[in-house]
C-alpha positions as CSV (number, residue, x, y, z in Angstrom):
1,X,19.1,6.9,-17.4
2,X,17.1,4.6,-14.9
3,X,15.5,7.5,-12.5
4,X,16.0,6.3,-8.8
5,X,13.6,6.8,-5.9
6,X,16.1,7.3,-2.7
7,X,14.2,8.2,0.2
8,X,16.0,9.0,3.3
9,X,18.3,6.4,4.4
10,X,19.1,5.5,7.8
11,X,22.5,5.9,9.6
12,X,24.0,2.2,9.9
13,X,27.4,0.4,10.8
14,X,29.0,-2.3,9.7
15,X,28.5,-4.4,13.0
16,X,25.1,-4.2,12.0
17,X,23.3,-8.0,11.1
18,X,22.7,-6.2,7.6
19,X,23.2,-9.0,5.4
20,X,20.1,-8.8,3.3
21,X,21.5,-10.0,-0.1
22,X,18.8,-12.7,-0.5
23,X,16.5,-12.0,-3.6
24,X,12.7,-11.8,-2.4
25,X,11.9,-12.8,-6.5
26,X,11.2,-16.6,-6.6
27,X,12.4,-18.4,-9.9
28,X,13.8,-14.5,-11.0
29,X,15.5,-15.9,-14.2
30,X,12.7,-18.1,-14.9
31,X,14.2,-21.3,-15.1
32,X,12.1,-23.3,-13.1
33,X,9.8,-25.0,-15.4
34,X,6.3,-26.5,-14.7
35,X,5.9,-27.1,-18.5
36,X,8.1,-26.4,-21.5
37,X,6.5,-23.7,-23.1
38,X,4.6,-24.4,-26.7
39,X,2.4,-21.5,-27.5
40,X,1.3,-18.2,-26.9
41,X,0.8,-16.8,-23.2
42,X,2.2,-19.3,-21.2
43,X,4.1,-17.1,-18.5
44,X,2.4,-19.3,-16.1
45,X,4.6,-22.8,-17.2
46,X,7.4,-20.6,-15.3
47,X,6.7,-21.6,-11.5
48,X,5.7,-18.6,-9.2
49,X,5.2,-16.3,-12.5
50,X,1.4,-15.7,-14.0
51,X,-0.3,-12.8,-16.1
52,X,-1.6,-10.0,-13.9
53,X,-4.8,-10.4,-16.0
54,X,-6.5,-13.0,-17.3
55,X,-7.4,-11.7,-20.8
56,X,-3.4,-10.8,-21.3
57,X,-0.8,-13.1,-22.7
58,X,2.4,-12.2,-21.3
59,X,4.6,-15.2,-23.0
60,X,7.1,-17.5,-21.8
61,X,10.7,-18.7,-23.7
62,X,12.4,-21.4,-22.2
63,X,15.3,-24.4,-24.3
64,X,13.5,-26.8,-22.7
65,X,12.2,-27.2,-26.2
66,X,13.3,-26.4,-29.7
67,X,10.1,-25.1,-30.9
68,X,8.6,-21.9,-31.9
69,X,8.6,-20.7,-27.5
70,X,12.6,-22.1,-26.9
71,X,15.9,-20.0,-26.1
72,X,17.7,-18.5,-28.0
73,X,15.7,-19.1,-31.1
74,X,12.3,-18.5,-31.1
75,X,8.7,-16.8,-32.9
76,X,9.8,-13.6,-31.5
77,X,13.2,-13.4,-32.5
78,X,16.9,-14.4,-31.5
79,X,18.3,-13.9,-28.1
80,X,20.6,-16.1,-25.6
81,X,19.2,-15.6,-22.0
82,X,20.4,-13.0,-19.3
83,X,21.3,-15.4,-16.8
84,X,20.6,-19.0,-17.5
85,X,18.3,-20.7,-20.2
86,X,14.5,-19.0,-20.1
87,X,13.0,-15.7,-20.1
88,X,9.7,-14.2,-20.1
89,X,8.1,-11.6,-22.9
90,X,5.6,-9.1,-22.3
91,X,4.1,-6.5,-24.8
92,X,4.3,-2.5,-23.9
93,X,2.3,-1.2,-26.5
94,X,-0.2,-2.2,-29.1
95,X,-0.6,0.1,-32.2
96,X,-4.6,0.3,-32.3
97,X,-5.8,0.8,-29.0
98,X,-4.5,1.2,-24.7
99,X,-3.0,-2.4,-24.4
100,X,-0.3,-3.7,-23.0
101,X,0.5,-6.8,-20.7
102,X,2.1,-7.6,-17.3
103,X,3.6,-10.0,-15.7
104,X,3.6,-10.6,-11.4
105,X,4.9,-12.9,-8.7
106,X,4.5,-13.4,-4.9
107,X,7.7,-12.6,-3.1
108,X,9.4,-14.8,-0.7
109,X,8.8,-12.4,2.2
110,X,6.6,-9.1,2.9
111,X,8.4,-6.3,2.6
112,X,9.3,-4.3,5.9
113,X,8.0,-0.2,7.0
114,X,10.7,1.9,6.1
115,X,13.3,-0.4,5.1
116,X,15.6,0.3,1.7
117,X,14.9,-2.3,-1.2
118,X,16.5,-2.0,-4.3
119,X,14.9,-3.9,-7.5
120,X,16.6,-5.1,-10.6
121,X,15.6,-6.4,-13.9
122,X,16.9,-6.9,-17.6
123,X,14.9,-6.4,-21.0
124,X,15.7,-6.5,-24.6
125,X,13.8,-5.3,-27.4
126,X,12.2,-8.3,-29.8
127,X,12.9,-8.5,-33.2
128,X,9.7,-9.1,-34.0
129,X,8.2,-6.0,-32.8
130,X,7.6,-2.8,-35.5
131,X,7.4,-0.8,-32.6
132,X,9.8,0.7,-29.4
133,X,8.5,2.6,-26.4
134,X,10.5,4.2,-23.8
135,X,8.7,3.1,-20.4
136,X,9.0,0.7,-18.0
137,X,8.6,-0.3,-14.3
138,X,7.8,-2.1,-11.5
139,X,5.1,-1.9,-8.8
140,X,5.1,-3.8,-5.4
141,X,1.6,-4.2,-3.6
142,X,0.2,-5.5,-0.8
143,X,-2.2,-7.5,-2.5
144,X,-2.3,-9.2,-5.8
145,X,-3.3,-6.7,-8.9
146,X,-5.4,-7.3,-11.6
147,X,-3.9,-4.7,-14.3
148,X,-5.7,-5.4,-17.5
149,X,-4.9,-5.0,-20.8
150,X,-5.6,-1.2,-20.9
151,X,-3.4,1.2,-19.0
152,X,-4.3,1.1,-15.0
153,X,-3.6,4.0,-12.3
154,X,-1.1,3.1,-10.6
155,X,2.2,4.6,-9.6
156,X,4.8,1.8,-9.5
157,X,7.5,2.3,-6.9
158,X,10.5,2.5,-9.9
159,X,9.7,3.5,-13.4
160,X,12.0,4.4,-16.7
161,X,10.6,6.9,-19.0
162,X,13.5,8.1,-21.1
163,X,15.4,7.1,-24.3
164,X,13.4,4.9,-26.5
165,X,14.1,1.0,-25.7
166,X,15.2,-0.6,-29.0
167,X,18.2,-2.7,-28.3
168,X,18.1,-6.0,-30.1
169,X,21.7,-6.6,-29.3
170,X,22.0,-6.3,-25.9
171,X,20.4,-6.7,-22.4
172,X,19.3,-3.4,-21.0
173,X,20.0,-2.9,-17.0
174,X,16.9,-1.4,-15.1
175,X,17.5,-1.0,-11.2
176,X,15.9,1.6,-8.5
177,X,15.7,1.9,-4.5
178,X,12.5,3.2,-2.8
179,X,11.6,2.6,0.7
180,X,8.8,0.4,1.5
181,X,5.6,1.1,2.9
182,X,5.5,-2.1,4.9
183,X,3.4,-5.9,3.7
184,X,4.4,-5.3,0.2
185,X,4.0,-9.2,-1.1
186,X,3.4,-8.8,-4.8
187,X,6.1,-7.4,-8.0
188,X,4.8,-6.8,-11.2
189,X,6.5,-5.6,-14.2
190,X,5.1,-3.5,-17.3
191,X,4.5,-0.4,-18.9
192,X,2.4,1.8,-16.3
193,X,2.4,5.3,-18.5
194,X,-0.5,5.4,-20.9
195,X,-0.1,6.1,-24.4
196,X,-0.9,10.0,-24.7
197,X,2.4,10.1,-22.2
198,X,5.0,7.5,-24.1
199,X,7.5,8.2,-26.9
200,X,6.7,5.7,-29.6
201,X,8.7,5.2,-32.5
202,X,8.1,3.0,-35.5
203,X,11.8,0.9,-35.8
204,X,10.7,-1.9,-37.6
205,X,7.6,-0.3,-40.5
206,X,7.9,-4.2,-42.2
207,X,7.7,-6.3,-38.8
208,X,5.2,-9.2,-38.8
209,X,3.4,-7.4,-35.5
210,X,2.2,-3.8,-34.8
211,X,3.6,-3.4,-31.3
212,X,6.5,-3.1,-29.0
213,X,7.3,-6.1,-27.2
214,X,10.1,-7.1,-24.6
215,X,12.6,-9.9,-23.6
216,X,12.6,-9.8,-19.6
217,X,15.3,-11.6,-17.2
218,X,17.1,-11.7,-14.3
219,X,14.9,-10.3,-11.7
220,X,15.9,-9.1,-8.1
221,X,14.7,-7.7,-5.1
222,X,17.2,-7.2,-2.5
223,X,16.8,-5.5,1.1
224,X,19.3,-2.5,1.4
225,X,18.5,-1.9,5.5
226,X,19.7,-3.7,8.6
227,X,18.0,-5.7,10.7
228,X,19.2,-3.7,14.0
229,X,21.1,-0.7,14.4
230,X,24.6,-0.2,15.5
231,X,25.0,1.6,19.3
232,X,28.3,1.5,19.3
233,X,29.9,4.9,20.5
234,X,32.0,6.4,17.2
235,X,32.2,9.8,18.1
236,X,35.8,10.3,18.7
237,X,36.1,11.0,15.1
238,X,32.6,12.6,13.8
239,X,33.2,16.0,14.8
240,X,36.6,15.6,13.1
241,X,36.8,13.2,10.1
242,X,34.5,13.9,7.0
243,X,33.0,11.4,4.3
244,X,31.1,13.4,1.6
245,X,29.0,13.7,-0.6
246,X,26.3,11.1,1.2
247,X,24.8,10.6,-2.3
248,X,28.0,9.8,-4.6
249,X,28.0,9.7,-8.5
250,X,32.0,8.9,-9.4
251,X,33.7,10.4,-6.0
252,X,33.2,11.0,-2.8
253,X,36.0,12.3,-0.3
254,X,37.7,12.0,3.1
255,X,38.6,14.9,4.5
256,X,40.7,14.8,8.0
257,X,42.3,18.2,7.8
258,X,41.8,19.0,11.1
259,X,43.2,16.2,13.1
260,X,46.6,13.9,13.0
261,X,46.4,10.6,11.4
262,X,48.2,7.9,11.3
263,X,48.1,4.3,10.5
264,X,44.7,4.8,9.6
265,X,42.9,2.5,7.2
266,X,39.4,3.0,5.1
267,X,37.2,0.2,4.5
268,X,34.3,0.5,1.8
269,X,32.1,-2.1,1.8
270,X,28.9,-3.3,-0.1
271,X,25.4,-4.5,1.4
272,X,26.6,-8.4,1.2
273,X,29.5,-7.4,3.3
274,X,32.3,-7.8,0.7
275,X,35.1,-5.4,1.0
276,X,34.9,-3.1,-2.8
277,X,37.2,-0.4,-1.5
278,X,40.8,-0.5,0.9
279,X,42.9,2.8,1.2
280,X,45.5,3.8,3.7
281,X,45.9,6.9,4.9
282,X,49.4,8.0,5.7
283,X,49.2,11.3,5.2
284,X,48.4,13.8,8.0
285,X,46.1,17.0,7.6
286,X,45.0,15.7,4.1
287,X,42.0,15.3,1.4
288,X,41.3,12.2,-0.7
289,X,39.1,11.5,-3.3
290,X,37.5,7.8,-3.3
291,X,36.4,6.5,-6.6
292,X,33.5,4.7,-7.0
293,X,32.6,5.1,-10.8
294,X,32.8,1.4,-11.4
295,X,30.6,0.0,-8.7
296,X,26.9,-0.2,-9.0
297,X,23.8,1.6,-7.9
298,X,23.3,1.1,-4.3
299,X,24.5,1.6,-0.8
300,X,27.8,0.8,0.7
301,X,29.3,1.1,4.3
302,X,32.0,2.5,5.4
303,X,34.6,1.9,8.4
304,X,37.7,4.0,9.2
305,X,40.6,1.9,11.6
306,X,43.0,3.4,13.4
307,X,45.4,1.1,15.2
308,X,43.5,-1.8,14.4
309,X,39.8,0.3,16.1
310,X,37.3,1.1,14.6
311,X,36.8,4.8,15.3
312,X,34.1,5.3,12.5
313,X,31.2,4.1,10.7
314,X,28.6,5.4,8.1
315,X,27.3,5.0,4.5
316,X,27.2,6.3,1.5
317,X,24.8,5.7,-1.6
318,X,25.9,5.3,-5.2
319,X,23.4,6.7,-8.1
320,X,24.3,5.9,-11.7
């Protein structure tokens, strides 16, 4: 499982301007085209999108053309897009020496001190590949990175380095939160663990390449914090009404043992404002459990109504 970075979140309400649900990832499924794609290492025919060095040859798949480079048939192997009609391809590993490619994109805005971002991305093992490695991640800087074909130092903000990645069949899910350091305007993707520290298997022993290579789609960056905070007085309940665990796996629960209610409702909602979550509590003195083992990674607020009032607000964060 994807290891998260959550780093201290701040207290917020739902008054709050926290509608951040734009993606900071220009062109994140790849679908805008400069050029159709015809050979090898042509990430930059995908506007926005270029190799992070210049002797690497992360590749480009788009339908735009049915050659040896289009979607879902192509050189590397057979596979429908994640979202759309393009994707890119990078290589993780390479059998006879420290290589590996990446691939890198100005974001739409500069990240912001301290606020919550949460970044999401899909890969899928190519056919064509005799190898599978089990890293992956995704480093935001300040100022463009040139990461060359051998492993570079750097500690990207989320990285997966678990189960080996050979899924032919299906799009893999990769998603973490960390908190920004502030002026972040570059994401790149790749494999930042060097060799010595992968797990490496040999799936394919009569593929026409010795490495691992990746499919990668559908590629987000989405600001978890609000814009202003919330002064509005909620303290007639606090000391009473209880929402817990803050960090939630399949439940969390609401415990108002301690006071009378009635007519009360709670309101679960996710950072785009939609409503996920609707319970009424009728039941004085009581304990409920929330479940929250179908919605995604992330955080969600929370508002309890009495009477029509809002009488309290918070969040909680989901891990998967």
């Amino acid at each position: 499982m994807l290891k998260k970075i959550l780093i201290l979140f701040v207290l917020i309400s739902l008054n709050s301007t926290f509608i951040f649900c734009q993606n900071l990832v220009p062109n994140s499924s790849f679908e805008d085209t400069i050029k159709c794609p015809d050979w090898w290492g042509q990430i930059n025919f995908a506007k926005y999108w270029y190799s992070s060095s210049p002797s690497a040859t992360p590749d480009y798949f788009n339908s735009c053309n049915e050659n040896d480079f289009s979607v879902p048939n192509n050189i590397c192997g057979f596979s429908y897009a994640k979202d759309g009609k393009a994707y890119a391809g990078i290589l993780t590993y390479y059998y006879t020496y420290n290589k590996r490619e990446f691939i890198q994109v100005p974001l739409i805005n500069l990240l912001i001190k301290d606020n919550n971002y949460k970044v999401t991305f899909y890969i899928k093992f190519m056919e064509r590949s005799m190898y599978a490695t089990n890293s992956i991640g995704c480093l935001l800087t300040k100022q463009p990175k040139i990461l060359t074909d051998s492993f570079m130092y750097f500690n990207p903000q989320v990285n997966y380095l678990d189960t080996i990645l050979d899924d032919t069949a299906n799009w893999v899910k990769f998603e973490g939160v960390f908190i920004a350091k502030g002026n972040e305007k570059y994401l790149s993707i790749g494999n930042f663990i060097p060799d010595g520290m992968l797990s490496i298997s040999l799936v394919k022993p009569n593929a026409i390449e010795s490495v691992a290579a990746y499919y990668i789609d559908d590629v987000s960056l989405i600001n978890l914090s609000p814009d202003t905070i919330d002064t509005t007085d909620t303290t007639n309940l606090v000391q009473f009404f209880n929402v817990y665990p803050s960090l939630a796996n399949e439940l969390f629960y609401l415990d108002y043992s301690n006071i009378e209610i009635n007519k009360t409702h709670f309101l679960l909602f996710d950072v785009c404002g939609r409503k996920v979550r609707e319970i009424y509590l009728s039941v004085p003195k009581a304990k409920q459990s929330v479940d929250v083992s179908n919605l995604e990674s992330g955080m969600y607020f929370y508002s309890l109504q009495i009477d029509g009032g809002v009488k309290q607000k918070g969040k909680i964060v989901v891990i998967k």
